[in-house]
C-alpha positions, 0 to 999 in steps of 0.5 A: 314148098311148105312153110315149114320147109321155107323157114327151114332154108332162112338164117338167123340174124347174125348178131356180128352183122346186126351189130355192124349195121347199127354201128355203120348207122351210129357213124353215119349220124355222127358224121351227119353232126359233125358235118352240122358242126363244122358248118355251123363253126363256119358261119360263125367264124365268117361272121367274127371275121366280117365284123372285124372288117366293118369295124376296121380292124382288118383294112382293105387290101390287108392280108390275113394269114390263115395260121394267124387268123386260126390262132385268133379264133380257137378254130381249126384250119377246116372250118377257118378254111370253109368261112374263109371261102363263104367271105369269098362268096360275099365279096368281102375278101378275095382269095389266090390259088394259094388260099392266101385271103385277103380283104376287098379293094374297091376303087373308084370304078367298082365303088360306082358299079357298087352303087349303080346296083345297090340304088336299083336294088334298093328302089325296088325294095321300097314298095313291098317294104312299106308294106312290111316294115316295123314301126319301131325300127324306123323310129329307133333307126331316125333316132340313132341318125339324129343324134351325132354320137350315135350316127355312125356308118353302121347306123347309116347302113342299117337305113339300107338293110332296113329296106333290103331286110323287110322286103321279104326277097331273099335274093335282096336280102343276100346283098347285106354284106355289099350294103354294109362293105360301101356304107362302112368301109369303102364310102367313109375312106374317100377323100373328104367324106367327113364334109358330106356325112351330115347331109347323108343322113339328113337323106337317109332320115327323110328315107326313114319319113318317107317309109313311115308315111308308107309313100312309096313313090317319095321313099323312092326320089330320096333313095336315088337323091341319097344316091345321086349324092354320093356319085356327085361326091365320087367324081369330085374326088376325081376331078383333078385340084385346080 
């Protein structure tokens, strides 16, 4: 066959078709984009949501209805729906088979397994985050815990990220929402937390010295100190009142 003959046997471009191609591919990107947004919506929404957990205004044990919540927000049921399940992952609410979501419980015993694993994560993170900590933060860190205005749970638990944070190890930095869950929910609604708040952020400050000495083997003694307390508290909360 000569070339002649060959071009002969071969169609033109069908312009309907090329048309429909390019419109297949114009869809695909906008489904790939709206996909990103929805994603995106998600994240956020998840973070709004969380916020509000650690500030109390959603409270452990509330149930939070998904038409309310959507209202709320300005966000449709999907992406409500996708942040809702990310919450679920983290461990920040609990869903049912109904998709009714509602905020985590911890009792005493899941409170103490919480700590067990945060101190052994936590103890870890030292070394390597000595060694890619800023300075500024642990100064702006031991101010806000000095000063009584500004000492708050949420400062307290920023020691904590601190050390998760700058250990470079995504899979401790995953742990954020435990960290933040303990230290600003759970932790500061035990019986009697208020007489033993001082003493924890003497604790937490010395954590802060510590790391600032870049001594690794002392930021570890005062996070299972820091630690150690707090269990000692737990089981006084138990004992039973003589």
């Amino acid at each position: 066959m000569t070339f002649d003959e060959y071009r002969g046997t071969v169609k033109p471009i069908d312009p309907f078709w090329d048309t429909e191609i390019s419109y297949t591919r114009a869809q695909a990107v906008a489904m790939a984009f709206d996909w990103r947004s929805n994603v995106s919506l998600a994240r956020e929404t998840a973070g709004v949501i969380s916020e509000r957990v650690f500030l109390g205004r959603y409270l452990p044990g509330q149930v939070l209805v998904q038409q309310r919540l959507s209202e709320e927000l300005g966000v449709s049921r999907t992406p409500l729906r996708e942040a809702l399940a990310l919450l679920e992952y983290e461990g920040l609410l609990q869903l049912d088979s109904s998709g009714r979501a509602t905020v985590t419980i911890m009792d005493a015993a899941d409170l103490r397994e919480a700590l067990d694993f945060r101190e052994l994560l936590e103890s870890a993170a030292c070394d390597v985050a000595i060694r890619r900590i800023s300075p500024s933060m642990i100064t702006d860190l031991h101010q806000a815990l000095s000063n009584p205005e500004t000492a708050t749970p949420n400062s307290a638990s920023k020691v904590h990220l601190l050390l998760l944070n700058s250990s470079g190890n995504r899979y401790f930095q995953g742990f954020s929402t435990l960290v933040r869950m303990t230290e600003e929910v759970h932790l500061p609604a035990t019986a009697c937390y208020a007489a033993i708040a001082a003493k924890l952020r003497i604790l937490q400050r010395g954590i802060l010295e510590h790391l600032a000495e870049a001594d690794g083997q002392a930021t570890q003694r005062q996070v299972h100190e820091y630690f150690n307390e707090l269990r000692n508290h737990l089981a006084a909360n138990e004992r039973p009142a003589q």
